[in-house]
KEMARMAR-728832 format. One record per residue (C-alpha): residue in one letter; chain; y, x, z. Coordinates in nm, 3 decimals. Each point is the difference from the previous one (the first is absolute). Layout:
! residues N
<rec A, A, <Y, X, Z>>
...
This chain:
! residues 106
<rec X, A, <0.000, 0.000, 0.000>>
<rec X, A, <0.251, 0.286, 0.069>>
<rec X, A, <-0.058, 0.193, -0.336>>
<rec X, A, <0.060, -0.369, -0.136>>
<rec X, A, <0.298, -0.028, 0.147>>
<rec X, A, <0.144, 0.341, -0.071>>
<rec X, A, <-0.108, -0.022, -0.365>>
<rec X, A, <0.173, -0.330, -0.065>>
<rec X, A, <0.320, 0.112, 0.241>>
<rec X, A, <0.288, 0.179, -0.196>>
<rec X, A, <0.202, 0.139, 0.311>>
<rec X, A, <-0.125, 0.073, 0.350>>
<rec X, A, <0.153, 0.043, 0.337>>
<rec X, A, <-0.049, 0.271, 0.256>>
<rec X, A, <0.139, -0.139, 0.336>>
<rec X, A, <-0.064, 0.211, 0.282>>
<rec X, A, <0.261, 0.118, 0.316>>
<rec X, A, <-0.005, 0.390, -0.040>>
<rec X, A, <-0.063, 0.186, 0.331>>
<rec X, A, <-0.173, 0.261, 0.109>>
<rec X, A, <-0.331, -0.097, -0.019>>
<rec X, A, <0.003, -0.116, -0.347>>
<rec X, A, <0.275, 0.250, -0.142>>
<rec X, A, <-0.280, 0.241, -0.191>>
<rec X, A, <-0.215, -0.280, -0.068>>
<rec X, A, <-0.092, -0.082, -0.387>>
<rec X, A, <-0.099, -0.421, 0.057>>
<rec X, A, <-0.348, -0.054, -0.193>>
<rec X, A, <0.221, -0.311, -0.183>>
<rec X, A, <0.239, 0.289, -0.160>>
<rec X, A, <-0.362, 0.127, -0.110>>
<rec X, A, <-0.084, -0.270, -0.136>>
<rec X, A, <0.358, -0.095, -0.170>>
<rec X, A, <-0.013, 0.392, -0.200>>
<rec X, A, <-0.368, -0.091, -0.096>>
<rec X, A, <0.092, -0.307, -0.210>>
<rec X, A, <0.329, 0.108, -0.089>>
<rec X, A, <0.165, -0.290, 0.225>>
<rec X, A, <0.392, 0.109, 0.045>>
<rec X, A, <0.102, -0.058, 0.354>>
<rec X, A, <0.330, -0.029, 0.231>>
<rec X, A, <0.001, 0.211, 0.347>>
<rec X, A, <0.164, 0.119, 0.305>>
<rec X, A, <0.260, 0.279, -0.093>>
<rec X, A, <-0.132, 0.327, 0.165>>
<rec X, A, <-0.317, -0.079, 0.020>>
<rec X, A, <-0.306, 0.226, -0.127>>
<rec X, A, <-0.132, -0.275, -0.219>>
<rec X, A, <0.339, -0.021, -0.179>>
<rec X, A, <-0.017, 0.397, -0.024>>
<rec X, A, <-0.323, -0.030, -0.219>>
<rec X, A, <0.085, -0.381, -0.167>>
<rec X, A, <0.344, 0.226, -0.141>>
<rec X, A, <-0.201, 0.285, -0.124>>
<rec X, A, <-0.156, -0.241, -0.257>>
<rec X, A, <0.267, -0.231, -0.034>>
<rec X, A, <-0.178, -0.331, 0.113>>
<rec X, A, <0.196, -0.079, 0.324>>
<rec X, A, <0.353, -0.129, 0.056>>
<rec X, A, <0.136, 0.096, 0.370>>
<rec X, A, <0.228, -0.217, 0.247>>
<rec X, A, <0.139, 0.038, 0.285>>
<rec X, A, <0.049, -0.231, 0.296>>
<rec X, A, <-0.162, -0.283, -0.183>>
<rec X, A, <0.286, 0.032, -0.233>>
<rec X, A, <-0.086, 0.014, -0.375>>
<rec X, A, <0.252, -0.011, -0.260>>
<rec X, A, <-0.152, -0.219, -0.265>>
<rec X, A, <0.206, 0.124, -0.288>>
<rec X, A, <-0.142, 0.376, 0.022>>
<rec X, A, <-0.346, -0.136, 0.105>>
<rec X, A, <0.005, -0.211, -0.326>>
<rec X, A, <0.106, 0.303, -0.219>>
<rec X, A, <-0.257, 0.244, 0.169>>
<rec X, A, <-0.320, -0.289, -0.079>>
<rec X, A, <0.127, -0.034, -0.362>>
<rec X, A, <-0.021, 0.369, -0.029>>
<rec X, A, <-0.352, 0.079, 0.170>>
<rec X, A, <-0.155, 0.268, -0.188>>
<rec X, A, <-0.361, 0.153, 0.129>>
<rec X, A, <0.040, 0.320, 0.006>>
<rec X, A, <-0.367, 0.138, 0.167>>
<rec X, A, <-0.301, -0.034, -0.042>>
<rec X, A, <-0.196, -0.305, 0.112>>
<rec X, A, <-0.372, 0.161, 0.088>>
<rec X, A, <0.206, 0.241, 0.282>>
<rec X, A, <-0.008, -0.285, 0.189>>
<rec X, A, <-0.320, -0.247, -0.080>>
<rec X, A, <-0.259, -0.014, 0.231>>
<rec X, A, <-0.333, -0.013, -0.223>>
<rec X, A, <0.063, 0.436, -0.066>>
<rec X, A, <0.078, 0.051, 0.383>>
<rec X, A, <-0.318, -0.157, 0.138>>
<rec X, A, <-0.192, 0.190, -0.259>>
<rec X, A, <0.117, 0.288, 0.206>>
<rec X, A, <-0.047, -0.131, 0.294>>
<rec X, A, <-0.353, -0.132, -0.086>>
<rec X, A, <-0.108, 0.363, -0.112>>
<rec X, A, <0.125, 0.128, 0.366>>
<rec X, A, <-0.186, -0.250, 0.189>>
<rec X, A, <-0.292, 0.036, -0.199>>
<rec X, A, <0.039, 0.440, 0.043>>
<rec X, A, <0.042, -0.062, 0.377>>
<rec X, A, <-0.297, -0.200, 0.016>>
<rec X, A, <-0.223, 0.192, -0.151>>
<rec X, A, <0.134, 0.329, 0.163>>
């Protein structure tokens, strides 16, 4: 049901109170959104704005402020600019499957 949703979503929101416990955390959903190429707003200063700007598919507020005008203009002008499989599961858990499987048998 959630790769449902995020497939059929076109923009995605990233809503979480920065402190300190969360401040170097990457959420799994920011995971996800890179994955299927879902652009998403965030928390200025946040690490998952850090890496949604590095591939251009997140547009930042700040105090639950957005100003619609430059949001608009940044969604109309999404480009992709990495490459998907960095971030899809299926090659990971290859990797991690060989591990398990080397550690087993070890």
């Amino acid at each position: 049901h959630i790769k449902n949703a995020i497939e059929s979503a076109d923009l995605a929101i990233v809503s979480y109170q920065i402190n300190a416990s969360n401040i170097n955390c990457i959420p799994n959903k920011v995971i996800e959104y890179l994955a299927h190429q879902l652009p998403f707003l965030c928390e200025k200063s946040s690490n998952w704005e850090r890496i949604g700007k590095e591939v251009n598919m997140c547009f930042s507020y700040e105090n639950d402020r957005i100003n619609v005008t430059e949001m608009v203009e940044w969604y109309r002008n999404i480009t992709f600019n990495y490459p998907i499989n960095q971030f899809v599961w299926e090659e990971e858990s290859q990797k991690l499957n060989d591990l398990a499987k080397k550690l087993i048998l070890e």
